[in-house]
C-alpha positions as CSV (number, residue, x, y, z in Angstrom):
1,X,112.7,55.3,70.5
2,X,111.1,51.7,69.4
3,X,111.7,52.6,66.0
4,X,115.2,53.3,66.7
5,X,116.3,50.6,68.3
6,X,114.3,48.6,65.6
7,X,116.8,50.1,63.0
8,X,119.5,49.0,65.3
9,X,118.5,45.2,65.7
10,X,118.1,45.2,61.8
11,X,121.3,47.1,61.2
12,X,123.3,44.3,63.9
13,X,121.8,41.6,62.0
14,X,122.9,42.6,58.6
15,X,126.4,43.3,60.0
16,X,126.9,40.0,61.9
17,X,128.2,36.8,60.1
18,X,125.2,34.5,60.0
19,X,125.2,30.7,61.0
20,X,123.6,29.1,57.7
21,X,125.3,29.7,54.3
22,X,122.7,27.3,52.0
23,X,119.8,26.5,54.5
24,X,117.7,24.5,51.8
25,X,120.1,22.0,52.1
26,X,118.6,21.2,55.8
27,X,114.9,21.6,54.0
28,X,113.2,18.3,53.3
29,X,112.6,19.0,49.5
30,X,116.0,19.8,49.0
31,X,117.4,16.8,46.3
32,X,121.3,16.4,47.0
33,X,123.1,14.8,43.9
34,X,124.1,12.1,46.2
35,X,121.3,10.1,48.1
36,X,123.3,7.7,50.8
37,X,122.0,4.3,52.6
38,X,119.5,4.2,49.8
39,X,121.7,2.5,46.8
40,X,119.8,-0.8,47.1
41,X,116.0,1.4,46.7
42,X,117.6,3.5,44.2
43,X,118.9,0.2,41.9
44,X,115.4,-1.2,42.1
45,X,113.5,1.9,41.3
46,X,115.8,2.9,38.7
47,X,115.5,-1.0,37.5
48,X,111.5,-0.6,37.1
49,X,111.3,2.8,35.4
50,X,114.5,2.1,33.0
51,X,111.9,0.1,30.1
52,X,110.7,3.8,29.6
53,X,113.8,5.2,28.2
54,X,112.7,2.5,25.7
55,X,108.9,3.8,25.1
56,X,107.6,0.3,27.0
57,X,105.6,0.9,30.0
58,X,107.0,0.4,33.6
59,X,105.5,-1.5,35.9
60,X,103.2,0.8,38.4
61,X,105.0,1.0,41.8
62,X,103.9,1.2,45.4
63,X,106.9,2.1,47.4
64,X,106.4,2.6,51.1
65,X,107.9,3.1,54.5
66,X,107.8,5.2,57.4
67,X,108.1,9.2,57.4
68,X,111.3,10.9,56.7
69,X,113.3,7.2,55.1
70,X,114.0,9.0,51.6
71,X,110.7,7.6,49.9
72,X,110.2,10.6,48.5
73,X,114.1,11.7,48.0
74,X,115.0,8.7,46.1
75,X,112.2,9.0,43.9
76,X,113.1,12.5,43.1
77,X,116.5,11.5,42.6
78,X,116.1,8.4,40.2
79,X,113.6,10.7,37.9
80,X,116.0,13.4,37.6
81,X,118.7,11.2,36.2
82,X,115.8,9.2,34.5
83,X,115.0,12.7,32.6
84,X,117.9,13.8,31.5
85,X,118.6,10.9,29.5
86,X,115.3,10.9,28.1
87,X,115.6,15.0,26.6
88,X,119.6,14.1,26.0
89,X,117.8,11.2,23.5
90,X,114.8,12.9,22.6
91,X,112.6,10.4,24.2
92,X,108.8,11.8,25.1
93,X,109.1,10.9,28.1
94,X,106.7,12.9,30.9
95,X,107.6,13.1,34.6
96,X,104.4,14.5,36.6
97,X,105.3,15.2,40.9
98,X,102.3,15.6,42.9
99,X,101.9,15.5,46.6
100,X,98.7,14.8,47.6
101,X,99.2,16.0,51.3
102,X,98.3,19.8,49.3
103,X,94.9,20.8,49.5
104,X,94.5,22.8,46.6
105,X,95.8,19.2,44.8
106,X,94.4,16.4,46.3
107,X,90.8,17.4,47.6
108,X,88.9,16.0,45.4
109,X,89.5,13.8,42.3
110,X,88.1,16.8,39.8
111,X,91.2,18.8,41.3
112,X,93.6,16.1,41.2
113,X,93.0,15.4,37.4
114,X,92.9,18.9,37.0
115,X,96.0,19.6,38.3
116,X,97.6,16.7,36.6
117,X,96.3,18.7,33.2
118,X,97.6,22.0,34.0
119,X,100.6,20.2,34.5
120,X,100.9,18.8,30.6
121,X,99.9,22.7,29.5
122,X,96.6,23.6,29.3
123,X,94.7,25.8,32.4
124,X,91.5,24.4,33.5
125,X,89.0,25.8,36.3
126,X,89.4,24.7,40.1
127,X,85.9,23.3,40.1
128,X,82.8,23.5,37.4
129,X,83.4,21.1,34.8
130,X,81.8,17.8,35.5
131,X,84.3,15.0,36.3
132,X,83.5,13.1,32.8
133,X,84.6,16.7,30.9
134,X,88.0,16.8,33.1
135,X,89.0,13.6,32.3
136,X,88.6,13.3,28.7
137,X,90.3,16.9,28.6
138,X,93.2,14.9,30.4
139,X,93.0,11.8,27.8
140,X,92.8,13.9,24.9
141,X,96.1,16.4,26.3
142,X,98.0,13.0,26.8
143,X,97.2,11.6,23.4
144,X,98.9,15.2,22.0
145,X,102.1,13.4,21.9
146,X,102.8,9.4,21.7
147,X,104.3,9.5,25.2
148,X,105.3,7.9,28.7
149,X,103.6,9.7,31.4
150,X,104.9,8.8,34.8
151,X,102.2,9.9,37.6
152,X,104.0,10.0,40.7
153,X,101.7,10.3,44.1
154,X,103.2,11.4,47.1
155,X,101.6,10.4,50.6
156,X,98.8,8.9,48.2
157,X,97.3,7.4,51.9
158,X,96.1,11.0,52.7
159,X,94.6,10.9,48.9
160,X,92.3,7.9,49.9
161,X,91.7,9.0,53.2
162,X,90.1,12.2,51.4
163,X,88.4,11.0,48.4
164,X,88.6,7.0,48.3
165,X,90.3,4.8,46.0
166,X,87.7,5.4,42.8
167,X,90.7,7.8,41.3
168,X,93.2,5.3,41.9
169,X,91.1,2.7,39.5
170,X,90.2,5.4,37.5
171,X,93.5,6.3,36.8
172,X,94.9,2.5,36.7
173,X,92.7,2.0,33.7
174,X,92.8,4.7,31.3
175,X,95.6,3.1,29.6
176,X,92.9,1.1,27.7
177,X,91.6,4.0,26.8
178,X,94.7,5.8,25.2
179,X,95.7,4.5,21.6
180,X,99.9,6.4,21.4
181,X,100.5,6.9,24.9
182,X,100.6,4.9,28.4
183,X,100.8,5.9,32.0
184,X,103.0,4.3,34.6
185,X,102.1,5.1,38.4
186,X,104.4,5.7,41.7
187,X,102.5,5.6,44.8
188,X,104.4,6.6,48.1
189,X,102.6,5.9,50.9
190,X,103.8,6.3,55.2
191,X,101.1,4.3,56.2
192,X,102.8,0.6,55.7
193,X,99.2,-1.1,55.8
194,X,97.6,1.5,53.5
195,X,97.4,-1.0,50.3
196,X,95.1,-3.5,52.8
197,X,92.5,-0.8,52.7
198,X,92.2,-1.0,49.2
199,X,89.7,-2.3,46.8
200,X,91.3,-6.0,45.2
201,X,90.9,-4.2,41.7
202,X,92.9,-1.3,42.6
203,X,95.6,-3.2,45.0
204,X,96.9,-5.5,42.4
205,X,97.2,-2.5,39.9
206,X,98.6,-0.1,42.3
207,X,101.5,-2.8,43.5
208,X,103.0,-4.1,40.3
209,X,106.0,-3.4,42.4
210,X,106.4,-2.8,45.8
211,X,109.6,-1.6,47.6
212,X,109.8,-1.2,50.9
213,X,112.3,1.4,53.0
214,X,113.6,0.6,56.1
215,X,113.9,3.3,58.9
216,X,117.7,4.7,59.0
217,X,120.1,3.7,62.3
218,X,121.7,6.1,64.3
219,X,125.1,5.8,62.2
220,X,123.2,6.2,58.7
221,X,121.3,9.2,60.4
222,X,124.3,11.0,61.7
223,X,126.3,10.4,58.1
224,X,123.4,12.2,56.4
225,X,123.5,15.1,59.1
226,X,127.2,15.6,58.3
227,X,126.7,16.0,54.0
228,X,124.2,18.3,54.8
229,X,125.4,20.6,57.1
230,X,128.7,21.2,55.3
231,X,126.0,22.3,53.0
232,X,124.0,24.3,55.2
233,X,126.9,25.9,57.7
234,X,130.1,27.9,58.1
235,X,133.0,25.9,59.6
236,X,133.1,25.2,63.2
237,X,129.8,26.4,63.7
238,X,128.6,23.2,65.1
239,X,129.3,22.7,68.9
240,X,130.5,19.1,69.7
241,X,128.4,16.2,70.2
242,X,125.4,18.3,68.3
243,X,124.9,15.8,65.4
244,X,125.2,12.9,67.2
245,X,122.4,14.1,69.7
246,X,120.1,15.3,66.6
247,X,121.0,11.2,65.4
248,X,120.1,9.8,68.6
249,X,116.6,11.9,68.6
250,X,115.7,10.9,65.1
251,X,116.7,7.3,65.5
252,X,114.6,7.0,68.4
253,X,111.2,8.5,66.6
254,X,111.8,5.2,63.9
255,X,114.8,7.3,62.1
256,X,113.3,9.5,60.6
257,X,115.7,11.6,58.7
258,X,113.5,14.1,57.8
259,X,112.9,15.1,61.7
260,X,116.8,14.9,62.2
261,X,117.3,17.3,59.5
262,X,114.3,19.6,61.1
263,X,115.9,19.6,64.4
264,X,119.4,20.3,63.3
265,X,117.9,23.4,61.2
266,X,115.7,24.8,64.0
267,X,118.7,24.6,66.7
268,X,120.1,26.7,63.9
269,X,117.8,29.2,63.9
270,X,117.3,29.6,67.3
271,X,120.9,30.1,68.4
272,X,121.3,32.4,65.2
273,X,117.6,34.4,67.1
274,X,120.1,34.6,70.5
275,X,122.9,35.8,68.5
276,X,125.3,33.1,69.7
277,X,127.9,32.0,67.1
278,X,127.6,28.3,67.5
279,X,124.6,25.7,67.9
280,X,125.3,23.6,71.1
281,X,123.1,20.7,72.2
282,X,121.0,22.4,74.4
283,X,119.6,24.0,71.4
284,X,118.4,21.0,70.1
285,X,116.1,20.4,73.6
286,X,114.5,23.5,72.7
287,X,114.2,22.8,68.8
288,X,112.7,19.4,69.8
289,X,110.0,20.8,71.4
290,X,109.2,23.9,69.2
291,X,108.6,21.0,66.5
292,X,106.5,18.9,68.9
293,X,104.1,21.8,69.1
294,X,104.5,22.8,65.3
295,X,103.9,19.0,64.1
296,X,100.5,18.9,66.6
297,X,98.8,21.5,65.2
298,X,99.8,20.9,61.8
299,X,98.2,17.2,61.7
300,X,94.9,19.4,63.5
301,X,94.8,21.7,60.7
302,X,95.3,19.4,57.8
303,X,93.2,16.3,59.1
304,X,89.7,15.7,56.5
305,X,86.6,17.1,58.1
306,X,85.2,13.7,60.0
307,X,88.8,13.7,61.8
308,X,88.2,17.1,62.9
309,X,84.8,16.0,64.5
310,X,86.5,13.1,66.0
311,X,89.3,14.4,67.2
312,X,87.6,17.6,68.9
313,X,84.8,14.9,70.6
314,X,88.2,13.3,72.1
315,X,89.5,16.3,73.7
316,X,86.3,17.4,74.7
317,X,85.5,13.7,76.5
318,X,89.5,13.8,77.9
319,X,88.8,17.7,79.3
320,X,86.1,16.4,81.4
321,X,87.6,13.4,82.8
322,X,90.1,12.5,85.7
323,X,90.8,9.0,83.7
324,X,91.5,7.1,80.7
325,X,88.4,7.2,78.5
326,X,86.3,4.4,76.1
327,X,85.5,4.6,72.1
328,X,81.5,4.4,73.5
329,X,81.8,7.8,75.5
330,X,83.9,9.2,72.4
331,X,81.2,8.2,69.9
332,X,78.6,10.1,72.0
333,X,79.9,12.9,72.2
334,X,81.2,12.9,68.7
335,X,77.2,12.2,67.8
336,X,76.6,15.2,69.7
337,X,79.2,17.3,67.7
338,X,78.2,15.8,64.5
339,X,74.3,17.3,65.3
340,X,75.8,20.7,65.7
341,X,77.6,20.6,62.7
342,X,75.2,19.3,60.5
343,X,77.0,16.6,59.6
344,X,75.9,12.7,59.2
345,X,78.0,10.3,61.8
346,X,79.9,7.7,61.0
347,X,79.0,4.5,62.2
348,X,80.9,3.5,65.9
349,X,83.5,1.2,63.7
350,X,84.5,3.7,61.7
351,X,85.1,5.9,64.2
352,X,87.2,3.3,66.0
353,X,89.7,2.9,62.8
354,X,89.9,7.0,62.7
355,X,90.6,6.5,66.6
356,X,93.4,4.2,65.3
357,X,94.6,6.3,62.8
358,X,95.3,9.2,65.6
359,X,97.0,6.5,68.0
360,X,99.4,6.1,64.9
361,X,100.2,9.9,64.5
362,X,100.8,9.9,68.2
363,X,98.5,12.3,69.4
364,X,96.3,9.4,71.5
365,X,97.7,6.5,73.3
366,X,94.9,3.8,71.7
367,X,95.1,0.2,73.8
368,X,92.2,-2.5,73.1
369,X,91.4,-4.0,76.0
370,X,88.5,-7.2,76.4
371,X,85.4,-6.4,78.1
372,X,84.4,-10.1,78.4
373,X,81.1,-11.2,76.5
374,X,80.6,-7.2,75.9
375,X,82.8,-7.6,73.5
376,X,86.2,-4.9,73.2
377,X,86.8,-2.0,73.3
378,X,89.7,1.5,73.5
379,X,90.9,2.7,76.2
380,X,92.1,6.3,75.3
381,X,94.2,8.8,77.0
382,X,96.3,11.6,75.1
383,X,100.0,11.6,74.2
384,X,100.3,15.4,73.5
385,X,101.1,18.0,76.3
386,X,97.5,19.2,78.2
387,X,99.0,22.7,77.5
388,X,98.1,22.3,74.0
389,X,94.5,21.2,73.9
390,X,92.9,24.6,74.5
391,X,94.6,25.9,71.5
392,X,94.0,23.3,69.1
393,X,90.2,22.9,70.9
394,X,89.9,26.7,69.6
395,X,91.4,25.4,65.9
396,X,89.2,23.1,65.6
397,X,85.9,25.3,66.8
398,X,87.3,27.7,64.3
399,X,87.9,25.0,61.4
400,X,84.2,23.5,62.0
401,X,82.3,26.6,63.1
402,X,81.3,25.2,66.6
């Protein structure tokens, strides 16, 4: 009887007309051919990288802004073009993408530079080879071909966070080292105060160029909506009053196209699950807070091991309290936690910049308030629903084998 009705769902689906007809388009590593409200970013990116098409060596550029502004879009875009000119002219010319939010990339530096080899040809082991061997195996595939490698690092803040900023230098001066070819650098980076963290050496290597994007408005988000979802839907599948609502959301989380583009997809997919042939606003309510829950546990999942332990002492100090709590009762426990884990603590001012870090991702409300001659101090108290701290408590118990 299941089974039957099973075949039925299956057999009603296939028959229906669906919502989408090109969903990518709403996906947020879908490159259109035209990137709007970002000509200005685009002219100087394109301005910086143009000396390649002539063999000379672009400055390295640090472009940053926050999430979902077209960093990483505009980039993309401008290399494309930047490509086909150079195998229209024959010009070696060598374009390497890596986002170093990926785990498998960017946990270590062995796997970075190993990736960046497999990239230019040659497979190389996960781990094994000592660091030294990795690198020159990387100098030596570079030097193959009198080139212009462009390195471009995407979300290169979660990068340091993981590893430090050793790579970075690393990487910033093995141009000395190569005799035919040269390597140009793109770092793209949400955190805006990410270069401060930086050792001198590396910041004024890193950020020949710096270019910042601004958030989009609410007109600028909307126009963006509309290309895409003549993309994305059939006609007159959009209720009125849906975009705009999707805008005003976006605009209000620092407009953050990206999330409109999320939200406009997800309404999609949940009025396409009810089998109702248009998305109206109210769709969007729910979308919103599917995506809420999604993005918490995502950040849990992702975050290095010492944010873990930090962020699991939190919830743990928050469970068992009726008020807002202090960075001294969070460093205890954390202490605690670290003991069970078998894992050496960080210092209490350490801690208090990775308490920071979470106030910024907006799953803690962090305020520093004066304690007088004792000095300061955080007050704490979460930003994410209570519903969800059991379940990414149990993540995190799982992730650190508590």
């Amino acid at each position: 009887m299941v089974e039957k009705s099973l075949n039925k769902f299956f057999e009603n689906f296939l028959q229906k007309e669906p919502l989408f007809i090109n969903k990518k388009s709403l996906q947020s590593n879908y490159t259109p051919n035209h990137v709007p409200h970002r000509k200005e970013q685009i002219d100087q990116v394109a301005g910086i990288l143009a000396p390649a098409l002539r063999s000379e060596k672009p400055s390295n550029i640090f472009i940053y802004g926050k999430t979902g502004t077209g960093k990483s879009l505009t980039v993309t875009h401008v290399c494309k073009n930047l490509n086909q000119i150079a195998k229209k002219n024959k010009i070696p010319l060598k374009i390497i993408y890596l986002n170093c939010k990926l785990k498998r990339v960017a946990d270590t530096e062995y796997r970075l530079v190993a990736q960046l080899v497999r990239e230019l040809g040659l497979e190389v082991p996960s781990t094994g080879l000592p660091t030294e061997e990795i690198y020159k195996l990387f100098v030596e595939k570079v030097e193959e071909v009198n080139q212009l490698l462009v390195i471009i690092l995407d979300e290169i803040d979660q990068l340091v966070r993981k590893i430090g900023d050793e790579l970075l230098y690393n990487l910033t001066r093995l141009n000395a080292e190569l005799k035919g070819s040269q390597i140009s650098l793109i770092g793209i980076s949400n955190d805006l105060l990410f270069t401060d963290q930086l050792d001198p050496r590396v910041k004024s290597s890193l950020s020949e160029e710096e270019i910042l994007f601004p958030p989009y408005n609410a007109i600028q988000l909307q126009s963006i909506l509309r290309q895409r979802s003549k993309l994305a839907f059939r006609e007159g599948t959009l209720a009125e009053g849906v975009i705009e609502k999707c805008a005003a959301y976006a605009a209000r989380e620092h407009g953050d196209a990206r999330r409109a583009l999320e939200l406009l997809r997800v309404s999609g997919e949940i009025a396409e699950r009810k089998n109702l042939p248009k998305i109206s606003i109210n769709h969007i309510d729910e979308a919103e807070e599917k995506i809420e829950k999604d993005r918490i546990l995502d950040i849990t999942i992702t975050q290095p091991k010492q944010f873990k332990l930090a962020l699991f002492s939190m919830l743990t100090v928050c469970e068992g309290s009726n008020h807002k709590i202090f960075t001294g009762e969070v460093y205890e426990s954390y202490r605690d936690t670290c003991a069970r884990c078998a894992v050496k603590p960080l210092t209490q001012r350490r801690l208090s910049d990775i308490i920071a870090e979470f106030d910024m991702l907006g799953i803690i409300q962090a305020k520093t308030i004066s304690k007088g001659r004792y000095g300061r101090t955080r007050e704490i108290s979460l930003a994410i629903p209570l519903s969800l701290v059991p379940k990414i408590k149990n993540l995190l118990k799982e992730s650190l084998n508590l």
